[in-house]
C-alpha positions in Angstrom: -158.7 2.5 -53.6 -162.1 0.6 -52.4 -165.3 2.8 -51.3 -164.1 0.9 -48.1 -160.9 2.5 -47.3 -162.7 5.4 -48.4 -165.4 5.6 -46.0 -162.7 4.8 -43.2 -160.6 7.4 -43.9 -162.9 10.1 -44.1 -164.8 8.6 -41.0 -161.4 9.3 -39.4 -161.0 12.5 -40.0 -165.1 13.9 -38.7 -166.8 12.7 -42.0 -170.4 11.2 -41.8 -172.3 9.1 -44.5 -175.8 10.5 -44.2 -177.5 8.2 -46.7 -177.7 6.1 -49.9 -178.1 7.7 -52.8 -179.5 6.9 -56.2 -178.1 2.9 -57.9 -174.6 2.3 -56.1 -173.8 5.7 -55.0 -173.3 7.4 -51.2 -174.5 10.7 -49.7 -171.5 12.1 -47.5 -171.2 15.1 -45.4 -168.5 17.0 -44.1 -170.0 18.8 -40.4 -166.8 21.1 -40.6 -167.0 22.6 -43.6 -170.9 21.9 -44.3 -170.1 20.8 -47.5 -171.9 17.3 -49.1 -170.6 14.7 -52.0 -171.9 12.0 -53.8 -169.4 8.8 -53.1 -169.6 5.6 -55.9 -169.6 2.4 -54.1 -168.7 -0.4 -56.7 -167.4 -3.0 -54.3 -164.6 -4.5 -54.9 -164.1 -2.2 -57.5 -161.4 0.6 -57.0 -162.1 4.8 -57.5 -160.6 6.4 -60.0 -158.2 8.6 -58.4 -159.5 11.6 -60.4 -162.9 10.6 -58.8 -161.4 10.3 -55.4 -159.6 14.2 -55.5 -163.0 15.2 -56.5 -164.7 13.9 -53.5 -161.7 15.6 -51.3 -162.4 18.4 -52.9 -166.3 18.4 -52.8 -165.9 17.9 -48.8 -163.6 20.5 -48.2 -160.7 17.7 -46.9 -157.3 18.5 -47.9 -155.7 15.8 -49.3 -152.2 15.9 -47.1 -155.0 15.1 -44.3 -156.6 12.1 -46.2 -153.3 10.6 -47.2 -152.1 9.0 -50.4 -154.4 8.0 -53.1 -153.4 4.8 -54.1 
């Protein structure tokens, strides 16, 4: 899954992208939970879906909410 589809889906669901962060990376923020996570974006280049559980987790979103992770 693209940092794209990403960022929409987590937009979706009260998610804000606060900043860029160091090289390729974003600065995420959930306002619900409070909780903040570092998002890669590589493009056209897909997330590893390890990654992408860790950023669910890191936010506070539960994954049944996010949908799959392709």
């Amino acid at each position: 899954m693209r940092y794209r589809e990403v960022a929409k889906r987590l937009r979706e669901l009260g998610c804000d992208h606060l900043r860029d962060g160091a090289a390729s990376h974003r600065i995420w923020w959930n306002p619900r939970t409070g909780q903040y996570t570092t998002i890669p974006d590589w493009g056209p280049k897909n997330i590893k879906p390890g990654t992408l559980r860790r950023i669910l987790n890191d936010l506070g979103v539960d994954r049944a909410d996010f949908g799959p992770i392709k």
